[in-house]
ZAKOLLUM-47560 format. One line per field, with one value per residue (C-alpha): residue number from 0; residue in three letters; x, y, z. Coordinates in nm, 3 decimals, decimal comma. Each point is the difference from the previous one (the first is absolute). Last residue first. Example, Ala and Ser with C-alpha at 12.3 -4.5 7.8 and 13.67 -1.06 7.14 Angstrom:
// residues 2
nr	(1_0)
rest	(SER_ALA)
u	(1,367_-0,137)
v	(-0,106_-0,344)
w	(0,714_0,066)
END
This chain:
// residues 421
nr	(420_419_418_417_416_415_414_413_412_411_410_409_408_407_406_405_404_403_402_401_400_399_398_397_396_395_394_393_392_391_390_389_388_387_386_385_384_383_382_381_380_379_378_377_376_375_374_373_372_371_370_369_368_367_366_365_364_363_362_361_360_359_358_357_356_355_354_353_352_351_350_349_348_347_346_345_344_343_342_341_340_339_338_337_336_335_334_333_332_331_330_329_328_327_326_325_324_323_322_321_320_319_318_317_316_315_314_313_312_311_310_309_308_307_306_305_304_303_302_301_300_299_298_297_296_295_294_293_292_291_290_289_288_287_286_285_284_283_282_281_280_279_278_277_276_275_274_273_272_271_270_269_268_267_266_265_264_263_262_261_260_259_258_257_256_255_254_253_252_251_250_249_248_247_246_245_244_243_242_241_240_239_238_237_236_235_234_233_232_231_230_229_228_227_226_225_224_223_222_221_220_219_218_217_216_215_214_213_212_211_210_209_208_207_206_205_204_203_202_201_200_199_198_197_196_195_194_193_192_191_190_189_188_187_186_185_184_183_182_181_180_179_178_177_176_175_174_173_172_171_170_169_168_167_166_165_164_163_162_161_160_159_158_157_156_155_154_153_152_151_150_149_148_147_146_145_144_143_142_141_140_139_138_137_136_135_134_133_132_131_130_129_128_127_126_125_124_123_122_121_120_119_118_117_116_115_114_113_112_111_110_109_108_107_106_105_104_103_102_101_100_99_98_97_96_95_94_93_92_91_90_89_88_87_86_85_84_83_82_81_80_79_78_77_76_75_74_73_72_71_70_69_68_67_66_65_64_63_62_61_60_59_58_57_56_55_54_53_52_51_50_49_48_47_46_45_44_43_42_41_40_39_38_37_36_35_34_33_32_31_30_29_28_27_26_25_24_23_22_21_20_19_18_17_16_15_14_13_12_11_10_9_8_7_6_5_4_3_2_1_0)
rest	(UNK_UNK_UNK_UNK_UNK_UNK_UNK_UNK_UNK_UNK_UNK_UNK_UNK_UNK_UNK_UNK_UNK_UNK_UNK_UNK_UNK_UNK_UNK_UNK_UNK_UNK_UNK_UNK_UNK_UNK_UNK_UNK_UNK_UNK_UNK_UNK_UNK_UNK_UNK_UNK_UNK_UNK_UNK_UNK_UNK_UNK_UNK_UNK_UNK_UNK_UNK_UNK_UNK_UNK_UNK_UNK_UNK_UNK_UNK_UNK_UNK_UNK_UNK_UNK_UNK_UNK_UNK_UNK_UNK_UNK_UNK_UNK_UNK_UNK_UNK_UNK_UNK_UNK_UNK_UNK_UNK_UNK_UNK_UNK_UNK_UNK_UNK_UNK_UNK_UNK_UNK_UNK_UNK_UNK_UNK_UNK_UNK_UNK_UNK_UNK_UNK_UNK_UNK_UNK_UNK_UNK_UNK_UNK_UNK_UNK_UNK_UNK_UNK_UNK_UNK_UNK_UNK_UNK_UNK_UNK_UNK_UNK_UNK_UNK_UNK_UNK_UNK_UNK_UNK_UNK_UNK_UNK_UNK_UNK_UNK_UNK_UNK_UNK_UNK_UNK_UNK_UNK_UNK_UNK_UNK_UNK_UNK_UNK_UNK_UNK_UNK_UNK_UNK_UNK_UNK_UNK_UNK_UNK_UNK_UNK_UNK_UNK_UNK_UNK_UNK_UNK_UNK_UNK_UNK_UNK_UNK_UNK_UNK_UNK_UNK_UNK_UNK_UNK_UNK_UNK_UNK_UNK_UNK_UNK_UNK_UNK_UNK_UNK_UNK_UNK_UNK_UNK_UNK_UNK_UNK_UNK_UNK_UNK_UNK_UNK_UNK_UNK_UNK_UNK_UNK_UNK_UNK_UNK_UNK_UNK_UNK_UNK_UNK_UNK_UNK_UNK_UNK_UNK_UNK_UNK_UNK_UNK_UNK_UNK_UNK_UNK_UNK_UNK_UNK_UNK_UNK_UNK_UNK_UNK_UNK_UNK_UNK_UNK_UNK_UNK_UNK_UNK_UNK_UNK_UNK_UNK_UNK_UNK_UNK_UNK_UNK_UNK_UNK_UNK_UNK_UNK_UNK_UNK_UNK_UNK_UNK_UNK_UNK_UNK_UNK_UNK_UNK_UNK_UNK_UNK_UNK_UNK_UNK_UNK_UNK_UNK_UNK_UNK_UNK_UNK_UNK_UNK_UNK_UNK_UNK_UNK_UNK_UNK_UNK_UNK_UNK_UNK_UNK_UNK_UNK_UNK_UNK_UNK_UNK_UNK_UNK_UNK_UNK_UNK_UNK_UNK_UNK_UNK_UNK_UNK_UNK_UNK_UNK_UNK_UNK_UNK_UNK_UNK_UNK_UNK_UNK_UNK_UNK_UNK_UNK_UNK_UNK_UNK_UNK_UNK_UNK_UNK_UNK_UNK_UNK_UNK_UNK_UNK_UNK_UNK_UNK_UNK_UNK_UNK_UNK_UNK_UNK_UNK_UNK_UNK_UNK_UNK_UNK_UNK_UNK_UNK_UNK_UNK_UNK_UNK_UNK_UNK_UNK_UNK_UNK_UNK_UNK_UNK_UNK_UNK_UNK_UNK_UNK_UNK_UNK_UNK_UNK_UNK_UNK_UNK_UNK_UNK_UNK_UNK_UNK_UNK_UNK_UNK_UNK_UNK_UNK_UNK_UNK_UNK_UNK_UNK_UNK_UNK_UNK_UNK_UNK_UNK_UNK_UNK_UNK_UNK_UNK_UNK_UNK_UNK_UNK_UNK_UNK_UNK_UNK_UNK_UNK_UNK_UNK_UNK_UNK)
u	(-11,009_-0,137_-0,126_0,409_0,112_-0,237_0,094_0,372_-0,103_-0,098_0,216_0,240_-0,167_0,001_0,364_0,056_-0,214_-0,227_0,154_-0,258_0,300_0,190_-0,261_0,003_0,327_-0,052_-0,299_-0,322_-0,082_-0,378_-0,265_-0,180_-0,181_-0,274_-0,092_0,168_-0,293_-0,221_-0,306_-0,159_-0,328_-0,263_-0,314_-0,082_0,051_0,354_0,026_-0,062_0,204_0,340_-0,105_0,056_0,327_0,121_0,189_-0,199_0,126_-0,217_-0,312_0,004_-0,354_-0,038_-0,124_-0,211_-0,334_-0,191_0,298_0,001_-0,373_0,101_0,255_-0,270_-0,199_0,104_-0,049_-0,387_-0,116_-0,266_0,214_0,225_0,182_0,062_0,048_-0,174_-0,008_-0,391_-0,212_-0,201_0,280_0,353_0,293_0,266_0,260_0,198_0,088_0,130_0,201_0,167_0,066_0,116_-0,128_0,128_-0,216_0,115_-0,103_-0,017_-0,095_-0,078_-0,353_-0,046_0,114_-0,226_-0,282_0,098_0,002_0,075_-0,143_0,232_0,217_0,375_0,146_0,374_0,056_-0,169_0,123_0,022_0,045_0,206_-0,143_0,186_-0,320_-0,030_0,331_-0,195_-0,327_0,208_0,187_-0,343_-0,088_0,278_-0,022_-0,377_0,067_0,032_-0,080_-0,218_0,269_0,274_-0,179_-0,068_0,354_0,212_0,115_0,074_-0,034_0,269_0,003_-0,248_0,102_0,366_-0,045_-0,038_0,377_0,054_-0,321_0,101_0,307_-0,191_-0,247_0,249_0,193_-0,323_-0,107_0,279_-0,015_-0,370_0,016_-0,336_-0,001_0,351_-0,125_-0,345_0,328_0,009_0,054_0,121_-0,231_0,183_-0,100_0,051_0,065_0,335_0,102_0,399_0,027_-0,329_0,125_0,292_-0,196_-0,243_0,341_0,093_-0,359_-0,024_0,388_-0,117_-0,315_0,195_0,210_-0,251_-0,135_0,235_0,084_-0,373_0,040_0,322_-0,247_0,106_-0,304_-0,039_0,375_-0,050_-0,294_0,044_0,361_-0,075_-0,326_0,152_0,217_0,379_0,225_0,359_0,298_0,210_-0,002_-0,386_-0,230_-0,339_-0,271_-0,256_-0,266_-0,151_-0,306_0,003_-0,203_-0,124_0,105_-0,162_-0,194_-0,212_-0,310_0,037_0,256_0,312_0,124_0,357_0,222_0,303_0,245_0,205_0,307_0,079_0,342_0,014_0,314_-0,214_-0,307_0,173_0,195_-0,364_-0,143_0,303_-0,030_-0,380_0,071_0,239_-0,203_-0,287_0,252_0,110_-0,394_-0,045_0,238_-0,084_-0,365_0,129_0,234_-0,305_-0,282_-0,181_-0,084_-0,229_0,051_-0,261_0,238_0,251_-0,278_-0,199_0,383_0,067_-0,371_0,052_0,330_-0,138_-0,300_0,198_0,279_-0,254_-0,199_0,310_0,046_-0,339_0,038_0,337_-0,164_-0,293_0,213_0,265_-0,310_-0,174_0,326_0,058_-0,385_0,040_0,342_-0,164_-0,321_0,273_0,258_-0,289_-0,115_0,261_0,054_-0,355_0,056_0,332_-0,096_-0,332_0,218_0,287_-0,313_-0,105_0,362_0,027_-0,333_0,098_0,356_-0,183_-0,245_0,295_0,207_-0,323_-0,025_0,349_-0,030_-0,317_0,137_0,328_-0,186_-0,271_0,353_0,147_-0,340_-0,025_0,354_-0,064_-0,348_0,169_0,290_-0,249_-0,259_0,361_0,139_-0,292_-0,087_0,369_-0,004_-0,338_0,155_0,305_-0,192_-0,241_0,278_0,159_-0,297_-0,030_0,319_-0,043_-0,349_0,213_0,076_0,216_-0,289_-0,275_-0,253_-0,221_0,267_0,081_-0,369_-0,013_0,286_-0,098_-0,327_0,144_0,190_-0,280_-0,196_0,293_-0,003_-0,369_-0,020_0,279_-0,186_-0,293_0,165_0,179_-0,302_-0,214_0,296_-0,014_-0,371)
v	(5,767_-0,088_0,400_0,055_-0,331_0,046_0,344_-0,079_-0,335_0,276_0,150_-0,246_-0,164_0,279_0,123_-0,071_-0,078_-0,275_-0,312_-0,084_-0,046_-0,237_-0,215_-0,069_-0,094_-0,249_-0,148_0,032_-0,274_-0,224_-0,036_-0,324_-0,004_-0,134_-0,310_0,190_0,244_0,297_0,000_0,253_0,067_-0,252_-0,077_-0,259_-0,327_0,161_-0,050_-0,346_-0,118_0,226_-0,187_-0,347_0,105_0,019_0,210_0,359_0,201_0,294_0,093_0,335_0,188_0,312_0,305_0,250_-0,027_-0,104_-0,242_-0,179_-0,112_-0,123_-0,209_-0,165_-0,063_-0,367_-0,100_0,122_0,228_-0,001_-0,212_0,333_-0,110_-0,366_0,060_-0,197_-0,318_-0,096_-0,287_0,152_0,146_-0,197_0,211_0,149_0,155_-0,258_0,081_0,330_-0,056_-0,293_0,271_0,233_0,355_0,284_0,309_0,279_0,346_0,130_0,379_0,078_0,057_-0,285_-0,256_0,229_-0,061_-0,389_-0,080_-0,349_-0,328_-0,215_-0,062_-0,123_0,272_-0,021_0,277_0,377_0,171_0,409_0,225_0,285_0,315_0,278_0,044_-0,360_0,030_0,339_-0,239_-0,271_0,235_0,104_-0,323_-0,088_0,311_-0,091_-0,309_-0,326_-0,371_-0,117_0,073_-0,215_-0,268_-0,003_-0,037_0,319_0,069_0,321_-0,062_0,198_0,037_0,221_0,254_-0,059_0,363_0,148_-0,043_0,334_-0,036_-0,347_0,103_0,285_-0,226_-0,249_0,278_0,133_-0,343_-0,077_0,261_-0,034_-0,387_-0,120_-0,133_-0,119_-0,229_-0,119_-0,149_0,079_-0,281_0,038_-0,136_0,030_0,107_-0,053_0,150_-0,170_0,257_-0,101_0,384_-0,035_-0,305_0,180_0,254_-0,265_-0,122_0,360_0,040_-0,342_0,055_0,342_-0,152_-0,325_0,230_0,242_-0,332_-0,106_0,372_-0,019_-0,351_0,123_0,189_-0,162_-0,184_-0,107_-0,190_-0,252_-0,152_0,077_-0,202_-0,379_-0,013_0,257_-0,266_0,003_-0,094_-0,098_0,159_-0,075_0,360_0,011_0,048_0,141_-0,052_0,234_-0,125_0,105_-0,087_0,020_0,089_-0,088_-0,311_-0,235_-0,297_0,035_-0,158_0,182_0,336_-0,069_0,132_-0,052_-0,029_0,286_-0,048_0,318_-0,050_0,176_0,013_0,366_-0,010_0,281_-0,241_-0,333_0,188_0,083_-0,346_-0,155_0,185_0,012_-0,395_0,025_0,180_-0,211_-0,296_0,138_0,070_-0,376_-0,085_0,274_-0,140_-0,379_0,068_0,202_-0,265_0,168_0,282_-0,222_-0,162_0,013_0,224_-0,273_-0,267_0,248_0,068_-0,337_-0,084_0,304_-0,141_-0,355_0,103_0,221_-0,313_-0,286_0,266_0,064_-0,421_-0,081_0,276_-0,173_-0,345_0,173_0,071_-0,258_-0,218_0,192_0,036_-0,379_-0,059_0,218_-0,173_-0,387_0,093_0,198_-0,291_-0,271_0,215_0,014_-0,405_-0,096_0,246_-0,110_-0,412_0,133_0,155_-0,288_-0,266_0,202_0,045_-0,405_-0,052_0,257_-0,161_-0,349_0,157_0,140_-0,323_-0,190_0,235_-0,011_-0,364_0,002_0,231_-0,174_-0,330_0,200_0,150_-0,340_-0,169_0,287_-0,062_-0,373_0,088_0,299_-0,242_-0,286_0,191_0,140_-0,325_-0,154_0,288_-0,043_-0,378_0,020_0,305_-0,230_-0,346_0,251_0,102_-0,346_-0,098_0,262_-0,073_-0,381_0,058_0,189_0,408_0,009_0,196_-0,092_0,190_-0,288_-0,133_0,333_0,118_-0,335_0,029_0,377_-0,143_-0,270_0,239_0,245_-0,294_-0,132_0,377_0,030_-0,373_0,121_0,325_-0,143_-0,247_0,331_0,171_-0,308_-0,064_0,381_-0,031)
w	(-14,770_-0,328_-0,139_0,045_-0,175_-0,284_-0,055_-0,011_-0,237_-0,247_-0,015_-0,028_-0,264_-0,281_0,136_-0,334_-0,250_-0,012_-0,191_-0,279_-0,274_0,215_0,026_-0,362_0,014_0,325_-0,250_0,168_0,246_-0,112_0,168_-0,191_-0,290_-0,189_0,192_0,320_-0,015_-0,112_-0,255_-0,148_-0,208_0,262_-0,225_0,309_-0,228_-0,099_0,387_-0,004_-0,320_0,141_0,351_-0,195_-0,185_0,365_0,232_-0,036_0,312_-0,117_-0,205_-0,074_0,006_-0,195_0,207_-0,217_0,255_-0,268_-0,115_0,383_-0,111_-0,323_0,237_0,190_-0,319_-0,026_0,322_-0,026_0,204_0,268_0,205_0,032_0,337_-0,072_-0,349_-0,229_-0,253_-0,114_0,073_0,235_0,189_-0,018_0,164_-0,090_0,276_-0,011_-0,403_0,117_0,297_-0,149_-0,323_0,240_-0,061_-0,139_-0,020_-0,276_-0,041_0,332_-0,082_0,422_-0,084_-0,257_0,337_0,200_-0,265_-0,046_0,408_-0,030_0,128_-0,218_0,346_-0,007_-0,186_-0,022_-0,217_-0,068_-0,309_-0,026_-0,264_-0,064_-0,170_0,214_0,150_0,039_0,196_0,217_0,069_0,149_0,253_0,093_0,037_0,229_0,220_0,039_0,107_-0,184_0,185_-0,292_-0,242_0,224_0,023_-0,340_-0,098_-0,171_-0,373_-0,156_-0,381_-0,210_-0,382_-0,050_0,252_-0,128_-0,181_0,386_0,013_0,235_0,134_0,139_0,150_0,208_0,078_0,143_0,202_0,165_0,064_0,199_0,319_0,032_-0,016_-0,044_-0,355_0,121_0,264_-0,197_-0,262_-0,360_-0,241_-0,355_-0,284_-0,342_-0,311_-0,360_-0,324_-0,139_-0,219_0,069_0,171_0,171_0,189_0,121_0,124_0,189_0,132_0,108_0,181_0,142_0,160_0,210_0,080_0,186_0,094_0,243_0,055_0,182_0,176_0,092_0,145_0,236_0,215_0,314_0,044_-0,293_-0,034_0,257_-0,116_-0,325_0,033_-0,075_-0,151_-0,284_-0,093_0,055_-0,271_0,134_-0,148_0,224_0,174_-0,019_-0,292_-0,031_-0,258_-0,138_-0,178_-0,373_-0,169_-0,365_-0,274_-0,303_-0,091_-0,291_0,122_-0,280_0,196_0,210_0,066_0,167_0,325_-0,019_0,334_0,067_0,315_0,099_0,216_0,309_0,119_-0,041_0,274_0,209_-0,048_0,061_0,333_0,138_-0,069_0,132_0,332_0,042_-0,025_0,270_0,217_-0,084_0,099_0,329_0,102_-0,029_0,218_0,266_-0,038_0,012_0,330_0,187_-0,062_0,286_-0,209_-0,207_-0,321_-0,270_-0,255_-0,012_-0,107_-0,261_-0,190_0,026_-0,169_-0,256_-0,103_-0,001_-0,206_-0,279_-0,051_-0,020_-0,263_-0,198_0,048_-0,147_-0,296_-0,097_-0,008_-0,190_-0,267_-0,027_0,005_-0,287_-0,219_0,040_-0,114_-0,345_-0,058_0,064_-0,216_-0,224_-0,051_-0,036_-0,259_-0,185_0,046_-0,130_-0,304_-0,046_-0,009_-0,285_-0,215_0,017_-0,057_-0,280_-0,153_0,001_-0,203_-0,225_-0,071_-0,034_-0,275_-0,199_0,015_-0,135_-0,228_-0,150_0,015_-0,202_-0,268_-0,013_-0,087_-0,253_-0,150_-0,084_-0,125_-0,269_-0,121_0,002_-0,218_-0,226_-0,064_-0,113_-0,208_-0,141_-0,067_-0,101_-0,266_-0,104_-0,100_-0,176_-0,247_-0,036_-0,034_-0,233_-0,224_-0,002_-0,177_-0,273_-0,046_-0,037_-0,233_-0,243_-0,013_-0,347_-0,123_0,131_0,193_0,122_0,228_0,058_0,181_0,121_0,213_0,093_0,081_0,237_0,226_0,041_0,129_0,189_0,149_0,034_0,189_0,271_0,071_0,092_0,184_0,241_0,016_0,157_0,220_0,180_0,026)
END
């Protein structure tokens, strides 16, 4: 098309270029046929020159064009294969991220669980030995008198440090409360798990002063909390031992009046076990927190076959369960997921059941992004566990702020000591 335009305009310019010659040539007047001639070589002469310069300058720019795009397409083509080289290698980096977390995860779970068994097996082995085993006993009975020791001095010292883990609502993951553990140090500085001393320290009555802190600390952390507008809660755990405890419990509820506005802020936690084994002095002591409008929490339930009416009775308000515990208690009838003990009822309405009794179930010990997918299958609100969290030490500084006051400790390690002997 571009050719056709530029001929066309090549014969009107020799055309216009002729009729001006003729035009003087016919004219007269000085203008002979030579003029009239050189007129249209002249007229001829630029048309070609400008047909020409417009065709060369015309060929120039098509050849930059072309290049220009040919540089353009090759730049694409090499930003593609860039986009598509990061996207394989981002998410390379979070498949191999994602399943470094998980592995760190469950390897730590694994050796908490290595480190729970052995210390129950030991403790199982030395408490299996006869009288006859006479050097082993008096062995053994040296180091739970030196454990009773540095359990005692940690308390008096206030070497107890307050661990806080997020409970996090699903699918948002969001927190909204926190568990807290108590944690005892020796001389070096050593952290001692509660697997370690209970044993020794229950029966002396050094569990009450435990979590005598332990409540103490919750409360001015909770406070703390308040004061940034952070609204959540946090599950403290109340041993059977100090529920009982006719000399403690006075002191506790006494405490607890006195900050009765952290009623909706504090969950009283204890296991299952322990529920089902309550007295009357125990559920009495129960009914006067709830009068105070705490709630309670039970833990480490290992059968679904639960009382809901005495669990609504005693205002438990939360049930955590295991997520292994949970999901191996479904079963398969007639096509359809169940609990073992409710086959009558769908998986999936387990925890709508829980709701009618107002107790929310919290799924706990969550390791996986594959037990998050099976328990959001089981209309499950909360979820617990080192995926999301684990225990964490509060800040030294912080600490410092929940010390109890003084003389705090020592009285109540005096009582302990006297109900212990």
């Amino acid at each position: 098309m571009r050719k056709l335009t530029l001929a066309l305009l090549g014969g009107a310019s020799i055309c216009l270029a002729f009729t001006i010659a003729l035009l003087l040539w016919r004219a007269g007047g000085g203008w002979g046929a030579g003029a009239a001639g050189l007129a249209a070589g002249l007229g001829l002469a630029f048309s070609l020159q400008g047909v020409v310069g417009r065709s060369l300058d015309h060929g120039t720019l098509k050849k930059d064009f072309d290049a220009l795009r040919d540089a353009h397409l090759a730049i694409t083509g090499r930003l593609e294969k860039i986009d598509q080289s990061l996207a394989v290698l981002v998410d390379a980096i979070q498949e191999t991220a994602v399943r470094s977390s998980e592995e760190l995860t469950l390897e730590v779970r694994m050796l908490e669980d290595l480190v729970q068994r052995m210390s129950v097996s030991l403790d199982g082995r030395l408490g299996g030995r006869t009288e006859g085993a006479g050097d082993l006993a008096g062995k053994r009975e040296d180091q739970a008198g030196a454990l009773l020791q540095t359990v005692r001095e940690a308390l008096a010292d206030n070497r107890v440090d307050l661990y806080l883990q997020p409970v996090v609502s699903l699918p948002q993951r969001r927190t909204v409360f926190y568990e807290s553990f108590s944690r005892l140090r020796d001389e070096s500085g050593r952290v001692m798990m509660p697997a370690q001393y209970l044993s020794v320290a229950e029966p002396e009555g050094l569990v009450a002063a435990i979590d005598n802190l332990l409540l103490f600390r919750c409360v001015q952390i909770v406070r703390r909390l308040a004061r940034q507008d952070r609204k959540v809660g946090i599950f403290c755990n109340i041993s059977l031992s100090s529920l009982s405890d006719e000399d403690f419990f006075p002191q506790f509820l006494e405490f607890l009046s006195e900050n009765k506005d952290m009623a909706g802020a504090l969950i009283f936690e204890l296991g299952q076990a322990a529920f089902d084994q309550r007295g009357s002095t125990e559920a009495r002591h129960m009914a006067k927190l709830a009068d105070l409008g705490f709630r309670f929490s039970i833990d480490k339930v290992t059968d679904l076959d639960l009382d809901f009416r005495e669990l609504q009775r005693a205002d438990v308000k939360f049930i955590k369960i295991a997520a292994g515990v949970l999901l191996s208690e479904l079963v398969e009838v007639d096509g359809r997921p169940t609990v073992k003990s409710l086959q009558d009822l769908h998986a999936s309405d387990f925890a709508s059941l829980t709701r009618r009794y107002g107790a929310e179930i919290i799924a706990e010990k969550i390791e996986t992004e594959r037990q998050v997918v099976d328990v959001l299958d089981l209309d499950i609100a909360y979820g617990q566990g080192h995926l999301f969290g684990e225990p964490r030490a509060i800040r030294d500084a912080v600490l410092a702020e929940t010390d109890p006051p003084v003389g705090f400790m020592r009285s109540t390690l005096r009582r302990s000591a006297a109900g212990g002997r």
